[in-house]
DRENSETI-774260 format. One record per residue: residue number from 1; residue in three letters; chain; x, y, z of N, C-alpha, C, O in turn. Coordinates in steps of 0.001 Angstrom, whole numbers, plus 500000, padded with zeros to 6 digits. Layout:
N
[node NUM,'Ala','A',[X,Y,Z],[X,Y,Z],[X,Y,Z],[X,Y,Z]]
...
This chain:
102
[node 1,'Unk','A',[123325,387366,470662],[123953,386355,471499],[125469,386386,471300],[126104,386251,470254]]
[node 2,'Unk','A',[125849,386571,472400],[127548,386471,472614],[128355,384802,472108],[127939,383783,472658]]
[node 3,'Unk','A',[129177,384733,471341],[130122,384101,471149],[130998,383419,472014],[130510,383743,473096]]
[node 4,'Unk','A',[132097,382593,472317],[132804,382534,473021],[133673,383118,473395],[133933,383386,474568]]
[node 5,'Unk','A',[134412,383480,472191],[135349,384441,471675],[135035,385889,472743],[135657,386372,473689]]
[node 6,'Unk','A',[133719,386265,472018],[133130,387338,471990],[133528,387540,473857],[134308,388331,474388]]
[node 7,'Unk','A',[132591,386424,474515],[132706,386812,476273],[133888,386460,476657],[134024,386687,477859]]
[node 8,'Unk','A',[135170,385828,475984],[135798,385982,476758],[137074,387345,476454],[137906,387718,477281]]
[node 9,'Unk','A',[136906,387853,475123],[137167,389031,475214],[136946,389940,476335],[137719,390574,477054]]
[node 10,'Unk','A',[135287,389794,476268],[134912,390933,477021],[135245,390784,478791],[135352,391752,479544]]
[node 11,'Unk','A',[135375,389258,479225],[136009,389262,480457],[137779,389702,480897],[138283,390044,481967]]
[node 12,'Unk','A',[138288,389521,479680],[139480,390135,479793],[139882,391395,479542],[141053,391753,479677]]
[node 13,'Unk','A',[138973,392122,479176],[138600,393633,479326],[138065,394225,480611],[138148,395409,480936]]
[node 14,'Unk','A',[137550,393324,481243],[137329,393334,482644],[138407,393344,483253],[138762,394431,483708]]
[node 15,'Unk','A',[139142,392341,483432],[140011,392153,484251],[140972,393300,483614],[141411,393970,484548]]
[node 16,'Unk','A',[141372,393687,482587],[142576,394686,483076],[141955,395919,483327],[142560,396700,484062]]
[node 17,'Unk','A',[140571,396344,482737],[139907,397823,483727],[139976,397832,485046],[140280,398812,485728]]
[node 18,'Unk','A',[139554,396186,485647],[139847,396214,487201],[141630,396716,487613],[142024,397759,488134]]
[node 19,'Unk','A',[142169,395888,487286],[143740,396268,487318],[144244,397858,486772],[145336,398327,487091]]
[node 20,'Unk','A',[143663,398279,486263],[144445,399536,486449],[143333,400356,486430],[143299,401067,485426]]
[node 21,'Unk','A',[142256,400523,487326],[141070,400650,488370],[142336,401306,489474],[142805,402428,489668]]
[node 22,'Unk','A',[142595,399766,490111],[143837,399564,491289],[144888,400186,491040],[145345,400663,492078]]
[node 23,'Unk','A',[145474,400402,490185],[146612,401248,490050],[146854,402624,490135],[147836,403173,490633]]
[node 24,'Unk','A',[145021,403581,489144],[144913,404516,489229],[144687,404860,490074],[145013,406030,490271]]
[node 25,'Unk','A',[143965,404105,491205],[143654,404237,492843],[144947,404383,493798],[145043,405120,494780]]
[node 26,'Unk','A',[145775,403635,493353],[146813,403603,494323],[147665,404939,494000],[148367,405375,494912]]
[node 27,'Unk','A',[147646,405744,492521],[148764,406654,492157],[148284,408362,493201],[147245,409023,493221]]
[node 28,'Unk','A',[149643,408531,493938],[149501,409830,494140],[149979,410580,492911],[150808,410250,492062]]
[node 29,'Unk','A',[149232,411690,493038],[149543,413077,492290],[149203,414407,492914],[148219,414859,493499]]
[node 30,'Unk','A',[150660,414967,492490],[150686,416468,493495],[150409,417411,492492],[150240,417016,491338]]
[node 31,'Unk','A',[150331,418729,492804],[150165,420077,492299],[150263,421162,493221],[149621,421084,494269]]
[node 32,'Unk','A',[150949,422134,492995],[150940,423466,493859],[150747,424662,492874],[150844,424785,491654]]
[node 33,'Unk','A',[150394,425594,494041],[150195,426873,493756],[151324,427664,494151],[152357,427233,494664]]
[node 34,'Unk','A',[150922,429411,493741],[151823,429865,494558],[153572,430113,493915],[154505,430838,494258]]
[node 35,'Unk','A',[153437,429446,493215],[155034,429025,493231],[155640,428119,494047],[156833,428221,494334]]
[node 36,'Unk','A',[154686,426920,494598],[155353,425706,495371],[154886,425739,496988],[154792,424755,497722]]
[node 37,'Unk','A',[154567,427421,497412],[153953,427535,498989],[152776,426586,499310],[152556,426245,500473]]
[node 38,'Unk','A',[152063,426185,498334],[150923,425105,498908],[151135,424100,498142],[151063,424323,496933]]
[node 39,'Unk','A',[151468,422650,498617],[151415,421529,497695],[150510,420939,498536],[150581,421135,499749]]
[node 40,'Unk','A',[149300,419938,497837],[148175,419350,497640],[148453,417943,496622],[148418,417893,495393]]
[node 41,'Unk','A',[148753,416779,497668],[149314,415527,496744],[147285,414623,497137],[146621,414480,498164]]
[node 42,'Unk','A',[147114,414351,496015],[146041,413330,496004],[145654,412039,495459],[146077,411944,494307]]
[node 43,'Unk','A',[145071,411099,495804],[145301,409816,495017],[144179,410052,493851],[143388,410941,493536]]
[node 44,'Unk','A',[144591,408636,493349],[143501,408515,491993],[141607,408175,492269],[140688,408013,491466]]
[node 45,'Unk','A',[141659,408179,493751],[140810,407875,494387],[139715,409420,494645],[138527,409528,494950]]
[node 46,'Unk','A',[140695,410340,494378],[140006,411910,494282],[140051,412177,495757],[139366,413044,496299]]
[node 47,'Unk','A',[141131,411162,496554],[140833,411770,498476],[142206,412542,498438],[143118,411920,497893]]
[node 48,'Unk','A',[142473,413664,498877],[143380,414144,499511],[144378,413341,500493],[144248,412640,501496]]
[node 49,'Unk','A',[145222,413708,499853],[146264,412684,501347],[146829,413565,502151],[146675,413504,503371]]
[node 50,'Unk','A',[147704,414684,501433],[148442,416133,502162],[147992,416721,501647],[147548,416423,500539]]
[node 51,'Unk','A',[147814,418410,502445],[148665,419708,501950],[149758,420285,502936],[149713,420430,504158]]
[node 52,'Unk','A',[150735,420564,502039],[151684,421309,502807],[152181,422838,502191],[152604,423192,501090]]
[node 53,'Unk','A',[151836,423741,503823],[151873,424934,503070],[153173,425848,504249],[153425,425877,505453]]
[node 54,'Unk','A',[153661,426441,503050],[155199,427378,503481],[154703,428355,504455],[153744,429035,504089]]
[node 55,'Unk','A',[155215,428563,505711],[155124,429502,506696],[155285,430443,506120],[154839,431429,506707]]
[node 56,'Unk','A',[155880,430699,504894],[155879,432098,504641],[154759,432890,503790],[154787,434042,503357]]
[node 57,'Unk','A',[153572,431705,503674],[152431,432121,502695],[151248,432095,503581],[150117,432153,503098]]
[node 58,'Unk','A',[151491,431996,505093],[150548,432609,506123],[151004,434001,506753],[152085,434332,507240]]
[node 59,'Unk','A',[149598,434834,506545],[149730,435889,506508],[148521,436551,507165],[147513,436775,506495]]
[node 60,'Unk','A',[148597,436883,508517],[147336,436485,508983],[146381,438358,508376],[145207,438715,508471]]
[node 61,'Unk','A',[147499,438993,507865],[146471,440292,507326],[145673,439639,505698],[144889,440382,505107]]
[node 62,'Unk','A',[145920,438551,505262],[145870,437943,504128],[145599,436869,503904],[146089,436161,503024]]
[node 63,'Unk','A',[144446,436483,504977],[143999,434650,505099],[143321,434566,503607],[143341,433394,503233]]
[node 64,'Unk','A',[142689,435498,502574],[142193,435131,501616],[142986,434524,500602],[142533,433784,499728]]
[node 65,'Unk','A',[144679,434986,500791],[145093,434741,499434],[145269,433355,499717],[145012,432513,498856]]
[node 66,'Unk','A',[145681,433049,500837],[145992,431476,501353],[145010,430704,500878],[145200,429854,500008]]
[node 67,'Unk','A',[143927,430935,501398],[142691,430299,501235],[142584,429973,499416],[141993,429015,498916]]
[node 68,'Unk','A',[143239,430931,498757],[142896,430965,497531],[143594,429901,496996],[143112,428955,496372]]
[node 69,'Unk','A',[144959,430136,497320],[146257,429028,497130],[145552,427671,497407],[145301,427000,496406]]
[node 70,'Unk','A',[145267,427266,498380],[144753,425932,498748],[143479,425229,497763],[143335,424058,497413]]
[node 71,'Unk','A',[142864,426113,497556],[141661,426008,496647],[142507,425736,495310],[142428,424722,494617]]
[node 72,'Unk','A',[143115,426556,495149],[143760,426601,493524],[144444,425383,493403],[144322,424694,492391]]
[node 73,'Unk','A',[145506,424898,494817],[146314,423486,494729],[145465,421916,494434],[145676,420928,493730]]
[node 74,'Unk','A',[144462,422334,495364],[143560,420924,495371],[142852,420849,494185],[142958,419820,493516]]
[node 75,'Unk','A',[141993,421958,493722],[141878,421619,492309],[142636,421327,491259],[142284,420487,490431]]
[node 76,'Unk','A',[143796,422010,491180],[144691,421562,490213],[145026,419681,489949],[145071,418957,488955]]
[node 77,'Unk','A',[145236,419438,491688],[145507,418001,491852],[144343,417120,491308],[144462,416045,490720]]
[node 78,'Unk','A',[143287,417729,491592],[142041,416775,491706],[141744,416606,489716],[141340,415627,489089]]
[node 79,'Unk','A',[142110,417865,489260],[141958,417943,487519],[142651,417309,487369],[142294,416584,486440]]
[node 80,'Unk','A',[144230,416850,487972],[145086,416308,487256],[144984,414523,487551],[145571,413625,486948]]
[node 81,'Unk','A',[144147,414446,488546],[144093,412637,488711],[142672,412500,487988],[142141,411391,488036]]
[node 82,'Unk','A',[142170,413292,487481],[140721,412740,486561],[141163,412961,485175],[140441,412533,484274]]
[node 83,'Unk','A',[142289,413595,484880],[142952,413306,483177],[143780,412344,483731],[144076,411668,482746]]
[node 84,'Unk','A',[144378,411824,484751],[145020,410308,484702],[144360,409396,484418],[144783,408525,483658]]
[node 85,'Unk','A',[142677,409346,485168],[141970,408202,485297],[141273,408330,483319],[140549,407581,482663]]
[node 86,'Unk','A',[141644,409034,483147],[141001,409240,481843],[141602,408217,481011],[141339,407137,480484]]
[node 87,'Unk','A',[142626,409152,481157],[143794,408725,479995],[143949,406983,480250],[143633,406224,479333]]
[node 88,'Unk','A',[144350,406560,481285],[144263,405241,481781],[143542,404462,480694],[143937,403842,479706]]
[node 89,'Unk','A',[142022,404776,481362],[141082,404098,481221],[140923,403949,479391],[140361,402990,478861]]
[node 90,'Unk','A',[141382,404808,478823],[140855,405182,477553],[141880,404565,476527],[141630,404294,475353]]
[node 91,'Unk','A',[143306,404361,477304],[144155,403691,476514],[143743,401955,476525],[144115,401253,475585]]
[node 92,'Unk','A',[142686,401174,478061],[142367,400177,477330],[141357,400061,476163],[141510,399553,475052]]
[node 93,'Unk','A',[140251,400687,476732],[138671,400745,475847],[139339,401082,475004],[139379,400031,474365]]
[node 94,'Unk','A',[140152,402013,474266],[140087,402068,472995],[138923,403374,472181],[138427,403530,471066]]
[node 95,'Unk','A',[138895,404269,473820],[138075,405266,473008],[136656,404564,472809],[135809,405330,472349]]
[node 96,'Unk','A',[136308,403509,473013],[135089,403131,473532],[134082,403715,474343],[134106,403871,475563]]
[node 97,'Unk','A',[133286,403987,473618],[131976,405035,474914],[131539,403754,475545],[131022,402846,474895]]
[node 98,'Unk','A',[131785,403704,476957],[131318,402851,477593],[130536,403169,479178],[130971,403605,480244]]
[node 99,'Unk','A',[129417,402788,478796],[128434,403496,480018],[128943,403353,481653],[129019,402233,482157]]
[node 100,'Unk','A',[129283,404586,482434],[129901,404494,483549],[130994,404834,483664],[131444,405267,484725]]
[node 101,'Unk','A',[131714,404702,482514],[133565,404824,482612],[133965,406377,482013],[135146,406658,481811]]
[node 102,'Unk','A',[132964,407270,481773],[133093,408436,481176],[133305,409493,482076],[133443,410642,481657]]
């Protein structure tokens, strides 16, 4: 049986996971390939918002490498907003294994 203490800890652990839930949701983060020809900006939400890619990295004898670039940008972005949501999340819990938030 929970304490007072105890639940209202645990509701104010709520409320700031919700709050920077919202924050990590709202943050864009970019990444390119290429050397900068494909940038791929995405939110913390894991949706794509842009890519923008340099006329000079379409190549129509060479749609694979493009194709490759784009693949390589969006993943990069998409790895880099799931070590945000990580890191976020992990600086409240406290490194807490907490079911769902992993």
């Amino acid at each position: 049986m929970m304490n007072k203490n105890m639940m209202k800890q645990a509701q104010e652990l709520q409320k700031q996971m919700m709050k920077m839930q919202e924050e990590i949701e709202s943050t864009k983060i970019e990444h390119s390939s290429g050397g900068g020809v494909v940038k791929v900006v995405v939110t913390g939400k894991m949706v794509i918002e842009s890519i923008e890619i340099d006329p000079d990295a379409i190549d129509p004898e060479d749609v694979e490498m493009l194709q490759d670039l784009i693949i390589s940008a969006v993943n990069g972005a998409l790895e880099k907003a799931q070590q945000l949501a990580s890191s976020k999340m992990g600086s409240i819990t406290g490194g807490l294994n907490i079911p769902g938030l992993s």
